[in-house]
C-alpha atoms as one frame of an Amber mdcrd trajectory, in Angstrom:
protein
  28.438 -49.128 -32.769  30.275 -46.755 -34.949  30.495 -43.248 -34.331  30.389
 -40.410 -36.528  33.699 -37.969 -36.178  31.246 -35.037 -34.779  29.900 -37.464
 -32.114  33.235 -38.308 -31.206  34.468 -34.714 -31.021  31.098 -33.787 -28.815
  31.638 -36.203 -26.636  35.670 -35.512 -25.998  35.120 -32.076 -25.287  31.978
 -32.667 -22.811  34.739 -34.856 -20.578  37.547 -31.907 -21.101  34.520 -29.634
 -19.329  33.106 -31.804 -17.362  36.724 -32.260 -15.559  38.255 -28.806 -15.784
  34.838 -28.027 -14.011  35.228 -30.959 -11.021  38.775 -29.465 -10.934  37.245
 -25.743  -9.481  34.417 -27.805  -7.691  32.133 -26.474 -10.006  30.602 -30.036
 -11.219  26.957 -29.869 -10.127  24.395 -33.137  -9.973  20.715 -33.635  -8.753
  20.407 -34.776  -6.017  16.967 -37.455  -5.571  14.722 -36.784  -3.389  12.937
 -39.998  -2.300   9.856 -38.743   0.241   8.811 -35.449   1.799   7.276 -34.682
   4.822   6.426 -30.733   5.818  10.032 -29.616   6.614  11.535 -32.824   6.007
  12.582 -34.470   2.658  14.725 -38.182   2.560  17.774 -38.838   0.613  19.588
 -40.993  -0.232  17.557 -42.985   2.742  18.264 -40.366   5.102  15.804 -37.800
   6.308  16.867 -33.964   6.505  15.983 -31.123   7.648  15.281 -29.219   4.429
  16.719 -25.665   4.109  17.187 -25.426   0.754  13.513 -25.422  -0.634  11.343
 -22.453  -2.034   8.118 -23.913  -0.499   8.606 -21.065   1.873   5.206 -21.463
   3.145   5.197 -24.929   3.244   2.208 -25.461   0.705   3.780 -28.092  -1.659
   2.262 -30.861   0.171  -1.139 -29.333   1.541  -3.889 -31.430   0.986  -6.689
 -29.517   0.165  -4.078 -28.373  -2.586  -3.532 -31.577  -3.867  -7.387 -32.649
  -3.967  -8.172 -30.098  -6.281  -5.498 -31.443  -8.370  -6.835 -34.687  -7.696
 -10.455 -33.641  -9.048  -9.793 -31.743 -11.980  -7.266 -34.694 -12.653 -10.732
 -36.914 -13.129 -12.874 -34.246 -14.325 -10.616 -33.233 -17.308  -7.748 -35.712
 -17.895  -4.342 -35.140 -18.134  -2.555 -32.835 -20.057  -3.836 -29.547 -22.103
  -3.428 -31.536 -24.820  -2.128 -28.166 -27.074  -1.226 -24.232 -27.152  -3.830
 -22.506 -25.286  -4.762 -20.680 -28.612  -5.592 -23.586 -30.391  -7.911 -25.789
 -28.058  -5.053 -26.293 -25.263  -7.034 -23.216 -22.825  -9.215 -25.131 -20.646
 -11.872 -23.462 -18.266  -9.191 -24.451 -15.277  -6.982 -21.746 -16.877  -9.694
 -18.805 -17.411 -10.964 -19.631 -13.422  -7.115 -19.176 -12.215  -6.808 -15.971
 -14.724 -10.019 -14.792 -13.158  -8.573 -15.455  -9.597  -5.695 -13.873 -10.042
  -6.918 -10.619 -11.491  -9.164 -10.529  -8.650  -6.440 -11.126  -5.958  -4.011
  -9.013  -7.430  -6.328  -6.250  -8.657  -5.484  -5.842 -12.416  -6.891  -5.561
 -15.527  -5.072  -8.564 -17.722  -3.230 -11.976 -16.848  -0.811 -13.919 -19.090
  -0.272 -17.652 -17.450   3.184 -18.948 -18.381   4.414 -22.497 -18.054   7.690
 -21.379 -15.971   9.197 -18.092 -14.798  12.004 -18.632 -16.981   9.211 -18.720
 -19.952   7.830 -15.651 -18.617  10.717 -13.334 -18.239  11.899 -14.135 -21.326
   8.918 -14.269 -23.047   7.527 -11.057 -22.014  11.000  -8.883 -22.542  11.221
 -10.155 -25.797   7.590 -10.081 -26.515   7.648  -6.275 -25.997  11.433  -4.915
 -26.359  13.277  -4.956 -29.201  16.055  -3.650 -31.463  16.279   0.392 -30.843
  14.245   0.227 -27.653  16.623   0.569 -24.386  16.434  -1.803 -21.225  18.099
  -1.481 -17.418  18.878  -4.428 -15.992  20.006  -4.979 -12.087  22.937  -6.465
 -12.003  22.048  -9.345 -10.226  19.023 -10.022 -12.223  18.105 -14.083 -12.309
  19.242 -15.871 -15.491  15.560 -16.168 -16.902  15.976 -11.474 -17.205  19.365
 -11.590 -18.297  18.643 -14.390 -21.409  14.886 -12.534 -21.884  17.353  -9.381
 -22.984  19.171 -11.235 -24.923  17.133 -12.457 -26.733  14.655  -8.694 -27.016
  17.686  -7.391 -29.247  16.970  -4.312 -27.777  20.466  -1.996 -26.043  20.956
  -3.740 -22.761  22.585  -1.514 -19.498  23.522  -3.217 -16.457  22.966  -0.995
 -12.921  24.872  -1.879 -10.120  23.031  -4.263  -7.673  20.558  -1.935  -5.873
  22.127   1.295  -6.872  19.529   3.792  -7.691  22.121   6.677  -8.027  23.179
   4.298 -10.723  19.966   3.566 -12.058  19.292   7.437 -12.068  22.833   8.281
 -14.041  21.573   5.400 -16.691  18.575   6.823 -16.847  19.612  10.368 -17.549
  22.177   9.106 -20.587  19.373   7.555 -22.349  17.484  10.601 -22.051  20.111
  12.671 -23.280  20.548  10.441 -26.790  17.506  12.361 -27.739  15.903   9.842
 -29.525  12.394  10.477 -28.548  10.641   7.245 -30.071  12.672   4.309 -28.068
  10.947   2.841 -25.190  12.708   2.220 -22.037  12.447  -0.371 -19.770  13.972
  -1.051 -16.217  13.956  -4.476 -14.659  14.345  -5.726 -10.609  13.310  -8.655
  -8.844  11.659  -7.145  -5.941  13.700  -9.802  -3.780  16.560 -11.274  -4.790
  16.900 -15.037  -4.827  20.114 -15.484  -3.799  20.849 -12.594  -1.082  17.320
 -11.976  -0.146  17.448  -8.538  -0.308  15.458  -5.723  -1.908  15.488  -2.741
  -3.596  14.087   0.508  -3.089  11.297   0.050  -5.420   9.556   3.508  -4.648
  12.753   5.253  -5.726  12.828   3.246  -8.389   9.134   3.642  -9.688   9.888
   7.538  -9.334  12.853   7.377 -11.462  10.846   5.439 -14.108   7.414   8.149
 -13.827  10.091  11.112 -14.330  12.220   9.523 -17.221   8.450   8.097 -18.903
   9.956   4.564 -18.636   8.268   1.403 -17.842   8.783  -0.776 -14.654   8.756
  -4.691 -14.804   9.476  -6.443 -10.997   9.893 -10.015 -10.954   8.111 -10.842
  -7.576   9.078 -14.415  -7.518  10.519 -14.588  -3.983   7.870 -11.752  -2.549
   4.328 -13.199  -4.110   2.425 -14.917  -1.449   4.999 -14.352   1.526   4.785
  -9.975   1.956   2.315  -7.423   1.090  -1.466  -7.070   2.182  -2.852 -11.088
   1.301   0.242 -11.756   0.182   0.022  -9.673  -3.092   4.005  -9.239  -2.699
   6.458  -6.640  -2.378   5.227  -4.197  -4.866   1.820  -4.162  -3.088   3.685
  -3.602   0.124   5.328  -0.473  -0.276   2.436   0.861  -3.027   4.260   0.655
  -6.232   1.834  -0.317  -9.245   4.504  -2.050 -12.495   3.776  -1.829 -15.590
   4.718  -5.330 -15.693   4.908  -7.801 -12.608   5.747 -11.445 -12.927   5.140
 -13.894 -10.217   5.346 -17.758  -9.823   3.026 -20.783  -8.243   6.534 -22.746
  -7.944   7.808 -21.231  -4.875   5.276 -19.547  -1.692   2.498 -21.090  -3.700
   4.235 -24.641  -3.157   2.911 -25.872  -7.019   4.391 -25.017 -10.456   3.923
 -22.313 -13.192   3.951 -18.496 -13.565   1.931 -15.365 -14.516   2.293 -12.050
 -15.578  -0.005  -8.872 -14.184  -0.268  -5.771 -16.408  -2.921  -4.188 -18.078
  -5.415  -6.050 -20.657  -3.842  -4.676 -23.700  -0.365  -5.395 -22.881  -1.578
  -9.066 -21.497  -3.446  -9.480 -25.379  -0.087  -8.320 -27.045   1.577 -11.388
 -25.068  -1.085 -13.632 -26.514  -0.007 -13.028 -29.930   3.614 -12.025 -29.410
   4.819 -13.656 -26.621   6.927 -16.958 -28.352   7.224 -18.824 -24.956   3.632
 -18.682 -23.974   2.032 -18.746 -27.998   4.272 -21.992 -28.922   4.126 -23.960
 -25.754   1.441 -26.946 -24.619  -0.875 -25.267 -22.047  -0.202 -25.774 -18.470
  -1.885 -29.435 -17.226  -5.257 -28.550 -15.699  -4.723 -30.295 -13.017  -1.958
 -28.286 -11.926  -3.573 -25.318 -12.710  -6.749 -26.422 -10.315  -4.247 -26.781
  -7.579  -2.576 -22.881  -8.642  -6.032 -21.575  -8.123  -6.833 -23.363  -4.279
  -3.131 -22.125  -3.285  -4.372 -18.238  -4.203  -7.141 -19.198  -2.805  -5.739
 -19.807   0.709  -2.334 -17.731   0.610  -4.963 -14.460   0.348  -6.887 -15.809
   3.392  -6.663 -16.604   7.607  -4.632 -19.513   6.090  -1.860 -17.130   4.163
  -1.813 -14.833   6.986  -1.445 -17.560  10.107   2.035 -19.009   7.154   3.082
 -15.795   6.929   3.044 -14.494  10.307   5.377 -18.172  10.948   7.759 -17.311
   8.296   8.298 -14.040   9.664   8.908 -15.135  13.420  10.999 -17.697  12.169
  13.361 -14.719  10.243  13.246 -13.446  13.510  14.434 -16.251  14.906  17.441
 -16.415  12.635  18.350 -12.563  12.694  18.005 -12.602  16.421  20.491 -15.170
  16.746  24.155 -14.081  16.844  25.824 -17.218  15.454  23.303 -16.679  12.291
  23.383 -13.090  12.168  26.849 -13.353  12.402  27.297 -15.142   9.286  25.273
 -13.289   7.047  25.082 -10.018   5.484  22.794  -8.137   7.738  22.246  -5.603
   5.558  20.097  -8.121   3.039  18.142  -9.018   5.899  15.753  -6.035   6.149
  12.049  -5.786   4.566  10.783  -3.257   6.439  11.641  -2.594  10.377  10.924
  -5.771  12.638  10.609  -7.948  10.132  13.258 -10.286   8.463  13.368 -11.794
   5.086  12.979 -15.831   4.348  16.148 -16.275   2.309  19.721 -15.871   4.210
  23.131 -16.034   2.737  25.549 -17.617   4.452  28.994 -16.353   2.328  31.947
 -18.457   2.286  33.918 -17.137  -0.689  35.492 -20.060  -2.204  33.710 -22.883
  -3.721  35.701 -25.301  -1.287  34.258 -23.910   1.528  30.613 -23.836   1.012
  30.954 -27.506  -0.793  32.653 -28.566   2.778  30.287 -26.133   4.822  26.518
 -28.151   3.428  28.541 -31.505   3.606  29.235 -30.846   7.527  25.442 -29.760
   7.523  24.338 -32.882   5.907  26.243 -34.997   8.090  24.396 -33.422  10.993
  20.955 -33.895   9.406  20.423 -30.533   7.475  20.087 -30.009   3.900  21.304
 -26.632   2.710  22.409 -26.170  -0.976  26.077 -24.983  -1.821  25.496 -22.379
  -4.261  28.596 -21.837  -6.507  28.964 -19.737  -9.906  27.865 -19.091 -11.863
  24.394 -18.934  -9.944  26.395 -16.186  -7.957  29.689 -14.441  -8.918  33.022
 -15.715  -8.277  34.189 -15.388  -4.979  30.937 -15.295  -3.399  29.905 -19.013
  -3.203  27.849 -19.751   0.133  24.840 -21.656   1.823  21.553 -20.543   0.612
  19.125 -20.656   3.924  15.723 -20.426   2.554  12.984 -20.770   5.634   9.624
 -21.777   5.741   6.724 -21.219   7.956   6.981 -25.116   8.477  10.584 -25.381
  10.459  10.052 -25.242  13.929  12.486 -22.731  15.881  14.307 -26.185  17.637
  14.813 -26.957  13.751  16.300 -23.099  13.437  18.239 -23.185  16.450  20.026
 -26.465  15.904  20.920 -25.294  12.347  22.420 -22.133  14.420  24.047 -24.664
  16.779  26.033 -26.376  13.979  26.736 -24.018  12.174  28.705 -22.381  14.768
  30.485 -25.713  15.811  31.694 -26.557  11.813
């Protein structure tokens, strides 16, 4: 078959990438995973250990989860068939809506199809050109794009630095233009160092400058906070916007933001990423609402109360405490986060670090930029209230002997 030129020039300069980036061991591929059992997965026909997953509560494979999925699947078919405003929002959707106001004690809920869609469908939903927005540095990918795409005067913070955040803060202030609107973003904790900010500082800042607050709770919701309402609800900080996900503690797939109901009915009609999408499958929505169901309950607190003695397990070890940075470690005193960087520094190393791991029956992802910056590539622990602490202490074991 002939080619057109273009084609031909696409498809010569995807190689020239695609090597220059195996050349800095850089070249990422999925990797298949073939079955899954609690804290095991099999690839390749080998079962590991899995230390890499976000289930962190080890929900993905519950079964009174998946039976609700199971019935709505035969009560209402497959798919939402269209946008949720044009017949695509199904009563699954208003009974999760409903649950999650009631769980998370708010006024209005915005379901999303993905994080990613929600972050960057709320910031540029409700920023735009003229209006003024403070990122965290290491914000995920989903913030940094959603700014992007606002148009509205981006600042970056450093990483936690509230002194930072304060001097920002101030600046804007100073320009004296009285009608922009000011945003600042956070996750509440961060996906790849598990750490946190100070989000009480940083709700004061935003009540004494008038700006809005908007904490991505992705890697809190379901694992801290009274029923698992996350970190926000932990240390008594109310957002003016807080995004969450089903796809990690909540073991199934989607997203939702929690604000008030005139801000939720402003997504509705301005949000692109949520207005112009096919609704979420009811089905999977069915199986959102039994996870909030049971995260909230004697089941959320008996996971959560695991996850957090394994943490212990893992900062009371000195091999593992060792090789991570202590200092993201901390939610609150005695207790330990779920996510633990292991930091290598070169790409070489951490590629050669989860291949030793692998070998010895552990998965645990290499995470290289530009997920993280240069020079920082490492081993992403993630736990889960499903490893057992001879799982934890073998991973401890190896790690010290590659």
């Amino acid at each position: 078959m002939t080619r057109y030129s273009a084609a031909v020039t696409f498809e010569a300069d995807a190689s020239r990438q695609l090597a220059e980036l195996q050349a800095r061991d850089l070249l990422r591929r999925p990797l298949t995973v073939t079955g899954r059992r609690g804290a095991e997965v099999e690839v390749a026909g080998q079962w590991l250990v899995n230390f890499s997953s976000n289930d962190y509560l080890g929900y993905a494979d519950d079964p009174r989860i998946c039976e609700a999925g199971a019935r709505e699947l035969a009560r209402t078919g497959a798919g939402a068939t269209a946008s949720r405003l044009v017949v695509g929002n199904l009563q699954a959707h208003d009974d999760l809506e409903a649950e999650l106001r009631s769980w998370l004690g708010v006024d209005g809920i915005c379901l999303f199809n993905s994080g990613f869609a929600a972050n960057t469908g709320v910031l540029s939903a409700l920023m735009g050109r003229g209006d003024v927005i403070l990122s965290d540095r290491l914000n995920h990918a989903s913030i940094i794009d959603g700014c992007k795409l606002s148009g509205a005067t981006t600042r970056i913070y450093e990483h936690l630095a509230c002194d930072d955040l304060e001097r920002q803060l101030t600046e804007v202030a100073s320009s004296g233009r009285s009608e922009q609107r000011v945003l600042v973003v956070t996750e509440s904790v961060f996906s790849m160092d598990g750490d946190r900010p100070d989000l009480v500082r940083i709700a004061a800042l935003c009540e004494r400058f008038g700006a809005g607050l908007m904490v991505d709770e992705a890697h809190a919701m379901g694992v801290v906070g009274p029923a698992g309402r996350g970190e926000c609800a932990r240390v008594g900080v109310v957002p003016t916007l807080l995004v969450g996900t089903f796809g990690k503690a909540l073991g199934v797939y989607g997203a939702f933001v929690a604000t008030t109901a005139n801000l939720a009915l402003l997504l509705w009609n301005r949000a692109r990423s949520l207005v112009f999408t096919t609704g979420l499958p009811p089905a999977v929505v069915a199986m959102c609402s039994e996870a909030v169901r049971l995260v909230q309950g004697a089941d959320g607190d008996e996971r959560r109360w695991l996850l957090q003695r394994n943490a212990g397990v893992v900062s009371g070890n000195r091999t593992m405490s060792a090789s991570t940075n202590g200092d993201s470690l901390a939610y609150a005193s005695g207790n330990r986060t779920h996510i633990v960087p292991v930091i290598l520094g070169a790409e070489s190393a951490a590629l050669a670090k989860a291949g030793a791991l692998r070998s010895a029956g552990m998965l645990v992802s290499a995470i290289r930029p530009p997920t993280v910056p240069m020079g920082t590539s490492r081993l992403r622990i993630c736990l889960s209230s499903a490893h057992s602490v001879e799982q934890l202490l073998k991973l401890a074991q190896v790690l010290e002997s590659t």
